[in-house]
N, C-alpha and C positions, 0 to 999 in steps of 0.2 A: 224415337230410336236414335241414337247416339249421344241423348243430350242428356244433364241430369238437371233438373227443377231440385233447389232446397231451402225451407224455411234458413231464416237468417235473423240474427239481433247484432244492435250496437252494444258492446262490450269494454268496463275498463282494463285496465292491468292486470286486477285482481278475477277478474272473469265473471265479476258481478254483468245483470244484464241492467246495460239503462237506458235500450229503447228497442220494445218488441215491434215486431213489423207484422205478427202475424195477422191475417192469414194468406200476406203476399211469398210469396217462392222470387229466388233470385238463378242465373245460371252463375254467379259468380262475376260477374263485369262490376268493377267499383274503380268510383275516380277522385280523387282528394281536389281541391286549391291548395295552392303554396301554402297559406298558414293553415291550411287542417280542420276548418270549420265548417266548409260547404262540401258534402259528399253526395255520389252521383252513384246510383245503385239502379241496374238494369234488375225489370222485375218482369211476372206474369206467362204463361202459355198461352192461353187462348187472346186473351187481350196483354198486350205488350203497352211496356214504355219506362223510363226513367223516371224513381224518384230523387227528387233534388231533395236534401235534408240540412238546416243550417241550424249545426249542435249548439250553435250561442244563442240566438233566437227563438230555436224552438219548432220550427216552421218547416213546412215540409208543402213542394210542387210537383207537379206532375206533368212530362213531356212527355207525350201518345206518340208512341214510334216501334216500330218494329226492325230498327236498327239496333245492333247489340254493338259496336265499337265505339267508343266516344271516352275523351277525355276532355278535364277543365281548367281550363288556364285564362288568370288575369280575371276571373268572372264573367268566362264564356265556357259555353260548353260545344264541344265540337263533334259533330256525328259525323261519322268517314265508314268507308268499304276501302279495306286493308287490297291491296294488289294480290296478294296471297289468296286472298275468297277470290277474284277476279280470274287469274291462272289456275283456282282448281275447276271453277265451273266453265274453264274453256278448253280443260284438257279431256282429249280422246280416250285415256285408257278408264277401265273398270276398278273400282275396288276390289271384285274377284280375281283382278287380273286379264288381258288380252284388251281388246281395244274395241269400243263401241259400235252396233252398228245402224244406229239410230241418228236421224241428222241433227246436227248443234247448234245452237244458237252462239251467235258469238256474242259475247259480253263486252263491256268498256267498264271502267270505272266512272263513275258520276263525281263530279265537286261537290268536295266536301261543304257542310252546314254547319253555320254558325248560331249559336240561342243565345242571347244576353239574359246572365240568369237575375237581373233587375225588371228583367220586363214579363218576369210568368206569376201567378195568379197564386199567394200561398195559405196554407190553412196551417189550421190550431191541431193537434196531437190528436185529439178528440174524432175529428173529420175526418183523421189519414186512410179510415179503412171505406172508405166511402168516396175515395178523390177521384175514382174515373169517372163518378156520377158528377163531380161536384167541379172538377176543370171542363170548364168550355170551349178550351182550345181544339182545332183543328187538329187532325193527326199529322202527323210529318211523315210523308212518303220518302222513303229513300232506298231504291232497290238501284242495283246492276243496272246498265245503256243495254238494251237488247238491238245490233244492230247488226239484222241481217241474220244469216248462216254462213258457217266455214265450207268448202267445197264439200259436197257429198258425191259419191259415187260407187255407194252400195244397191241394196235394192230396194224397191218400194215392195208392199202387201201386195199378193196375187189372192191371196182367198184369206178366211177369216180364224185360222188354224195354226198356220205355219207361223210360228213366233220368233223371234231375233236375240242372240245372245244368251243365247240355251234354254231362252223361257217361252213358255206358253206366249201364242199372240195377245197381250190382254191390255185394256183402256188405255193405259199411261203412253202404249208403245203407240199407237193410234192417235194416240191425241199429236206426239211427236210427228208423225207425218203429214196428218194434221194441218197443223201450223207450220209445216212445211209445203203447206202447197199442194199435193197429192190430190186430184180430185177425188178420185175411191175413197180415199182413208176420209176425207170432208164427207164424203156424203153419207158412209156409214155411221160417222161420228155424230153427227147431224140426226138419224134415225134412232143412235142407240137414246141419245139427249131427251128425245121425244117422246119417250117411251112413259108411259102412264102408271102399268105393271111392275116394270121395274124398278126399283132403285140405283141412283146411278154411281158406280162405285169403280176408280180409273185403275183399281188393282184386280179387276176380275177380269175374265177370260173374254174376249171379243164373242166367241162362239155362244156364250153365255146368255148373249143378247139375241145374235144373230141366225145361230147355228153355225153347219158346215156351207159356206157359197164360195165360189170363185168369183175372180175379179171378172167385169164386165169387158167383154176385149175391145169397146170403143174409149176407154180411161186412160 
């Protein structure tokens, strides 16, 4: 939801195609070197990561990351979390509009990472549609500092019904209190998790799992 996945090729002037990439999907993230010949193209939904492509050579690498910002310089390529992604995932208001009432983690930005693109593992044109199999690298974690929560001073769950921010009480909102500490919302969470019957799915109704119960009045 909000993102769009699209087939992509390298193309000259003339709009001839000279190098398909199908059947990887990109969001659009590409990144040159000064002279033009090494390009950095964010690929994949389920499995992420950057293809590195060197148009003289031929050769094409594979960087396993779920980082979508990064650009290349000097024949380095650099992965970063813009300040921008930091300030939206620490702000209080709703994309509906009004202001959250679920507790927030707060975020930092992480130092940025450095690849030397001499030193990753590359294949023949042939290979390219097969590279997640065929690079051995390590994935490169790079998410948001989770540190801590910003003051809360809303309410926690009293029973398994009453939902937060106009919506139904359901998983996601639960798992947030959750990981905020809340013993009720843990031990519920804990029970729905458990569940054998169920499928466990963080957009459906707490009640779903649970029924209608109130909170335990020693929580």
């Amino acid at each position: 939801m909000g993102a769009n996945a699209c087939l992509f090729h390298l193309i000259d002037n003339d709009k001839n195609i000279i190098e398909d990439f199908t059947p990887f999907t990109t969001n659009g993230k590409v990144s040159w070197n000064e002279k033009s010949n090494i390009c950095g193209i964010s690929i994949g939904e389920k499995e992420r990561g950057i293809i590195i492509m060197d148009t003289e050579l031929h050769k094409f690498a594979l960087i396993k990351t779920d980082c979508r910002d990064f650009k290349i310089e000097n024949n380095t390529l650099m992965l970063f979390i813009s300040q921008k992604e930091i300030d939206l995932l620490n702000r209080e208001t709703l994309y509906s509009g009004g202001t959250t009432e679920l507790p927030r983690v707060k975020f930092e930005r992480p130092e940025d990472i450095y690849v030397e693109l001499d030193s990753l593992k590359y294949f023949k044109k042939k290979e390219l549609p097969n590279i997640y199999n065929l690079s051995s690298d390590e994935k490169i974690e790079h998410l948001p500092i989770q540190n801590g929560f910003w003051e809360f001073k809303g309410r926690v769950p009293t029973n398994t019904y009453d939902g937060f921010n106009n919506r139904d009480f359901e998983v996601y909102q639960l798992e947030a209190f959750a990981k905020y500490g809340d013993e009720q919302s843990i031990e519920w969470l804990n029970e729905i998790k458990a569940m054998k019957d169920r499928k466990f799915d963080r957009w459906a109704k707490v009640s779903y799992y649970l029924g209608y119960r109130e909170k335990a009045h020693n929580k």
